[in-house]
N, C-alpha and C positions, 0 to 999 in steps of 0.2 A: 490056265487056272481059273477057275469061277469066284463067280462073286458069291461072299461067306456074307448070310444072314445070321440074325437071332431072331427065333418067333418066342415071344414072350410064353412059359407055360404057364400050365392051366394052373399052378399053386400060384404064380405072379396072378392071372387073371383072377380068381378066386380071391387074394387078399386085396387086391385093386377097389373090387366092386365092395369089400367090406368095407375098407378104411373111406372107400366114398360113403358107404349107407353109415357108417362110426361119425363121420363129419355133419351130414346132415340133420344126426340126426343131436346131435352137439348142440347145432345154428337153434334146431325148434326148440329143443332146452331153453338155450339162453336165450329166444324173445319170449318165450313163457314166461321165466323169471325176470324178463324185463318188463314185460307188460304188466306183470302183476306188480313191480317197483311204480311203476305208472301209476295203478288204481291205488296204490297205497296212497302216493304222494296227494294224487288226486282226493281222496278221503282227508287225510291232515291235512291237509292246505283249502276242505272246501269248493276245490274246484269246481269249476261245471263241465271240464271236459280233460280226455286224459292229455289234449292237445295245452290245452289251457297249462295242465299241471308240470307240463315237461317245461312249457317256455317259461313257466313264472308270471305268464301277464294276472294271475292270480291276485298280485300285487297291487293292479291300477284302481285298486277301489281305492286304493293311498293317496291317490297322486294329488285331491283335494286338501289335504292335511299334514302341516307341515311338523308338528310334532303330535304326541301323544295327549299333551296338553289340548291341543286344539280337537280332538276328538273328546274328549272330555266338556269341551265349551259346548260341542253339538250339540251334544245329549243336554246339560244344564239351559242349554234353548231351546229347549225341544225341538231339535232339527231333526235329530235320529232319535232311535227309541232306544231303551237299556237292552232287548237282544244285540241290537247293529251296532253299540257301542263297543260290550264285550268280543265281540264276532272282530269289528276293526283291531281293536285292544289286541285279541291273539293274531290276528292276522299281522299287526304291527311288530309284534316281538317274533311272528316267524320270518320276516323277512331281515331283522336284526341278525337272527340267526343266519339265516342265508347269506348276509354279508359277509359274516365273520368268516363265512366257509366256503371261501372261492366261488361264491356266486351259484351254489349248487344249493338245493334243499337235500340237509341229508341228517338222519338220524340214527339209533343203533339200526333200526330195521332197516333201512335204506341199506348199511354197512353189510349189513347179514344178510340182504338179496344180492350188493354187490358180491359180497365172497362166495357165493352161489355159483353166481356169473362167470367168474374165474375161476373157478374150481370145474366146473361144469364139464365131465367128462376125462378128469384124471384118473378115473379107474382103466381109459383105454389108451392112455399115453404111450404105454410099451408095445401096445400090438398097432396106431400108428406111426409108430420109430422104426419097429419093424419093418414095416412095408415100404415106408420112407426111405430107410437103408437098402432094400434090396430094386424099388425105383431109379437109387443114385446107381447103385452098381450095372442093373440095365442099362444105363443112358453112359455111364462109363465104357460098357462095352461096346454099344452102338459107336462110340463117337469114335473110340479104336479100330475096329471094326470097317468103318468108312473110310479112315485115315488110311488102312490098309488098302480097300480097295482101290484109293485112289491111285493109291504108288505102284499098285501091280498095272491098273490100266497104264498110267504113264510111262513106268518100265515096257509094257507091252507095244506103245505108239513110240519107241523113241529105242526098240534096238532092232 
């Protein structure tokens, strides 16, 4: 008796290369709308780089002033000028906000590029579930399939 292959067909190969080109093309989706969650943040928060706005160091213009009060003294000593005041001043109530919120800067637009994010390709959920399921039942059959061939070899070395 021979040994019993499966060649994958050409409709498996065919949905294969789709649900890969469905995935990838998923991933560019979502750092597009990451990236631009980036430059947003980077824009409200001032940043100078989108690296800056992801980590928060946005923040360290603070690290001189211990309350809100005390940037307020600046300006009354002309240390800072009234742009650099009001600039701290927002800068100071968004990182208030960032505390409250798990350490993240996030607002409704933040929220609406996250549900972007996760959303990002639910229109092709079904067709890869599809190719998923008929994946699992290839590799179901493969691994049957070997199981068999093993036992006819060994039936064959042992009568």
């Amino acid at each position: 008796m021979s040994d019993r292959k499966i060649i994958p067909s050409t409709e498996y190969s065919d949905k294969e290369r789709e649900a890969r080109s469905i995935r990838r093309d998923m991933r560019t989706a979502c750092e597009a709308i990451y990236d631009a969650k980036l430059r947003y943040i980077k824009t409200k928060l001032r940043a100078r780089s989108k690296k800056q706005a992801e980590d928060l160091s946005v923040f360290d213009d603070l690290t001189d002033y211990a309350s809100k009060r005390e940037i307020q003294d600046a300006y009354g000593y002309d240390i800072i000028s009234e742009a650099e005041m009001d600039r701290l001043n927002n800068l100071w109530e968004m990182r208030e906000q960032h505390m409250e919120e798990s350490g993240r800067f996030s607002d409704r637009v933040t929220e609406i590029l996250d549900h972007a994010m996760n959303c990002c390709g639910d229109k092709y959920q079904e067709s890869l579930a599809e190719f998923d399921s008929m994946e699992h039942q290839l590799k179901t059959d493969l691994e049957r399939i070997e199981r068999e061939n093993r036992d006819n070899t060994y039936r064959q070395h042992h009568s």
